[in-house]
N, C-alpha and C positions, 0 to 999 in steps of 0.2 A: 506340439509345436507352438501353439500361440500362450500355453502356460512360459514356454521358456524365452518368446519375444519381452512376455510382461517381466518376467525375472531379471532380463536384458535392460529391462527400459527401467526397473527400477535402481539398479544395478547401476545404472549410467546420471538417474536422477542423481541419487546419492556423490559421485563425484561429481558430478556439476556444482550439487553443493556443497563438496565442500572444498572445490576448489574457491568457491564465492567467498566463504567461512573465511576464510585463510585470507584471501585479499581485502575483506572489510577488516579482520583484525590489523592488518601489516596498514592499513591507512589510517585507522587509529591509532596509530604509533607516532606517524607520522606528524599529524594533525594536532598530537600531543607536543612535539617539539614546536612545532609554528607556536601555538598560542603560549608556550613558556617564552618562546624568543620575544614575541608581540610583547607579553607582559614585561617582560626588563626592559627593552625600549622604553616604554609607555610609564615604569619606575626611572629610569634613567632620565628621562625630559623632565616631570616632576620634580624630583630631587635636584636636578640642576636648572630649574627653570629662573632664578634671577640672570644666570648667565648666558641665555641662549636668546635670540633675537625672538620677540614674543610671534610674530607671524609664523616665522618656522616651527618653534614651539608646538601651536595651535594644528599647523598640517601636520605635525607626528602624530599627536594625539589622537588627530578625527582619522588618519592611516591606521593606526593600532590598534582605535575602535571600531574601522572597517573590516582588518582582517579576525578582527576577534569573534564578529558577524559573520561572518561567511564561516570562520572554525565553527562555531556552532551547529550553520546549519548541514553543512558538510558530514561532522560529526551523527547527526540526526539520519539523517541520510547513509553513513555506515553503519545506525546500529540498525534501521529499516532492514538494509540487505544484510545485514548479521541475522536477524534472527529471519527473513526469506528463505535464506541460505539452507539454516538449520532447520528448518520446515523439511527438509528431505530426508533426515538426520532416519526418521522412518515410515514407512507406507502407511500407516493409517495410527492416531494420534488423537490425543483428547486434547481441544483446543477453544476460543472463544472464536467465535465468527467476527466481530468486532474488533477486536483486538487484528485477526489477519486480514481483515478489509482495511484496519488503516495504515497496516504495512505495504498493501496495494496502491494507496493512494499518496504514498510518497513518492511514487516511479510514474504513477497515473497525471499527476497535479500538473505536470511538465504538457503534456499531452492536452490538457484541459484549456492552461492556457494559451496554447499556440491556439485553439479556437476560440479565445477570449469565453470562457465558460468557468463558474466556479466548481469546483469537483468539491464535495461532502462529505465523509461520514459519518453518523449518528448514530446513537447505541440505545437501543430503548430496553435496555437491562441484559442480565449476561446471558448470552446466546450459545452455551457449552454445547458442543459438536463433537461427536466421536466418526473420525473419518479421512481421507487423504488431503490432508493440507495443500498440498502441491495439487493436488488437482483441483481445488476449491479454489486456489487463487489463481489458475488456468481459466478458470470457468466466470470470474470476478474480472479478468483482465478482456476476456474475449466479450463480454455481456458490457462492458466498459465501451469498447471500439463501437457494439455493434450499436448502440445508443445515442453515445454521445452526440452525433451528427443529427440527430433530431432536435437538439436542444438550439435555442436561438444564440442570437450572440448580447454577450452581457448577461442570457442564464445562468441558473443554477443547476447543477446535478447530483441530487445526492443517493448514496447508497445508503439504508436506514436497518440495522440486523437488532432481532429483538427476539427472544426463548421460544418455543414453540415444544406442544407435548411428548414427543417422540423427535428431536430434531432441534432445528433452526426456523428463520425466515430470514429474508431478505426484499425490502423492497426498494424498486429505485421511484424514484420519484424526479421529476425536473420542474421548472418554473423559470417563466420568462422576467424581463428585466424590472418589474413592476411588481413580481412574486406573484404571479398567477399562475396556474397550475397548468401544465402541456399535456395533452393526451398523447402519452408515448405506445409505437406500436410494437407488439410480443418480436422479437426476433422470432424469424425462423428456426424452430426446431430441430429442423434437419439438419442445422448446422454447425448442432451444439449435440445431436443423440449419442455422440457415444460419450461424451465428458457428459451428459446429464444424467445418461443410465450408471455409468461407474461410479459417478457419486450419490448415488441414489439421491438426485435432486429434481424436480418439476414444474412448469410453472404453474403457478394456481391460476386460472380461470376468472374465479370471484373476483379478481381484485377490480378497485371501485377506485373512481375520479382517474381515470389511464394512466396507472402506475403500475409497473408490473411485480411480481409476488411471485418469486420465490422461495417453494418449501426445498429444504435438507433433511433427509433424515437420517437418525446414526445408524451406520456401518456397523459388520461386525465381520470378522474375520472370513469366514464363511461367506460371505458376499463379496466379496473382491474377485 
C-alpha cells in the first residue's frame, strides 16, 4: 500500500511538472513577441526621430526600455520554473545543490521582500548531489519559511551550498542590517522527519556562530 501511494505521488509529481514545463515554455513564446514588438517601436521612434516631437520621442524610448526590463526578468523567471518543472522529469537525479537553490530563490525572493530581508545564494564550489530534486527543493522552500522570520528587517539571509564527502551541505546563515551575524534557531525536526529522512539529509549539530548546517547525502535507488 504505501509503495503504491509513493508511485501515486510520483506519478502526480511528474504531471504537475509537466504541466508547469508546458506553461513556462508557451510564456516564452509569448514574451518573445513583446520584446520583437518593443524592439520595432524603439527602431521606429529612432529612425524617425527628426520627425516626431522630441518629448514623445523620449517617453517611447524610456516605455520600450521598460518593457524590455520586465521581458527580461520575466523571461528569467520562466526559465526558473522551466527547469523547477523538469526537476520532476525523474525521482531521483544527479544534480548541483547550488545550481537548484537558486532556482528556489527566484520564487523565494518575492517572499524575502514582503519582509524587507535580502534572500542569498552562494556557492562555495560544485555541490553534485545524487537524489530527489523535488524533494530537495521541498525541503529548501520549507527551511526558507521556517527561518526567515527570525531574520530582522533590513537583514540578510542567505543559503551557502558547498561539496561535502559523501553528499552535500548546506548552510544558512543570516545577518542583521550592519552585517552582524543572528544566532538562528534549528527548526524543529519534527516538522521536517519525513522530507529529512527521504532525503537522507540532517542537521549537523557542530555548526558554529548560529547557522544551521545541513548535510545531504547521496541517494541510491535502494533507499527511496
Amino acid at each position: 500500500m504505501a509503495e503504491e501511494r509513493e508511485s501515486l505521488r510520483e506519478q502526480q509529481l511528474y504531471s504537475f511538472g509537466r504541466m508547469l514545463a508546458g506553461f513556462s515554455h508557451e510564456m516564452k513564446n509569448h514574451l518573445g513577441i513583446i520584446r520583437e514588438s518593443a524592439g520595432l517601436i524603439s527602431d521606429y521612434v529612432e529612425m524617425n526621430a527628426a520627425g516626431l516631437d522630441p518629448a514623445l520621442s523620449e517617453r517611447l524610448l524610456k516605455a520600450t526600455a521598460g518593457i524590455e526590463q520586465r521581458v527580461k526578468l520575466s523571461a528569467d523567471c520562466c526559465r526558473a520554473l522551466s527547469g523547477f518543472a523538469h526537476r520532476a522529469d525523474t525521482p531521483l537525479a544527479s544534480f548541483e545543490l547550488g545550481e537548484l537553490a537558486g532556482e528556489s530563490a527566484v520564487f523565494l525572493e518575492r517572499f524575502a521582500r514582503l519582509k524587507q530581508v535580502t534572500f542569498v545564494v552562494e556557492s562555495d564550489g560544485d555541490a553534485v548531489l545524487v537524489n530527489s530534486p523535488t524533494l530537495v527543493h521541498h525541503l529548501l522552500y520549507r527551511l526558507f519559511f521556517l527561518v526567515v522570520d527570525q531574520v530582522e528587517t533590513n537583514g540578510t539571509l542567505r543559503f551557502i551550498s558547498s561539496p561535502a564527502a559523501d553528499g552535500a551541505l548546506l548552510r544558512i546563515v543570516a545577518e542583521d542590517a550592519e552585517t552582524k551575524r543572528i544566532r538562528l534557531q534549528v527548526p524543529d525536526a519534527a516538522d521536517l522527519a519525513g522530507a529529512l529522512t527521504a532525503a537522507a539529509a540532517a542537521f549537523e549539530p557542530a555548526a558554529v556562530d548560529g547557522e544551521i548546517l545541513l548535510q545531504f547525502a547521496t541517494c541510491s535507488d535502494a533507499q527511496r
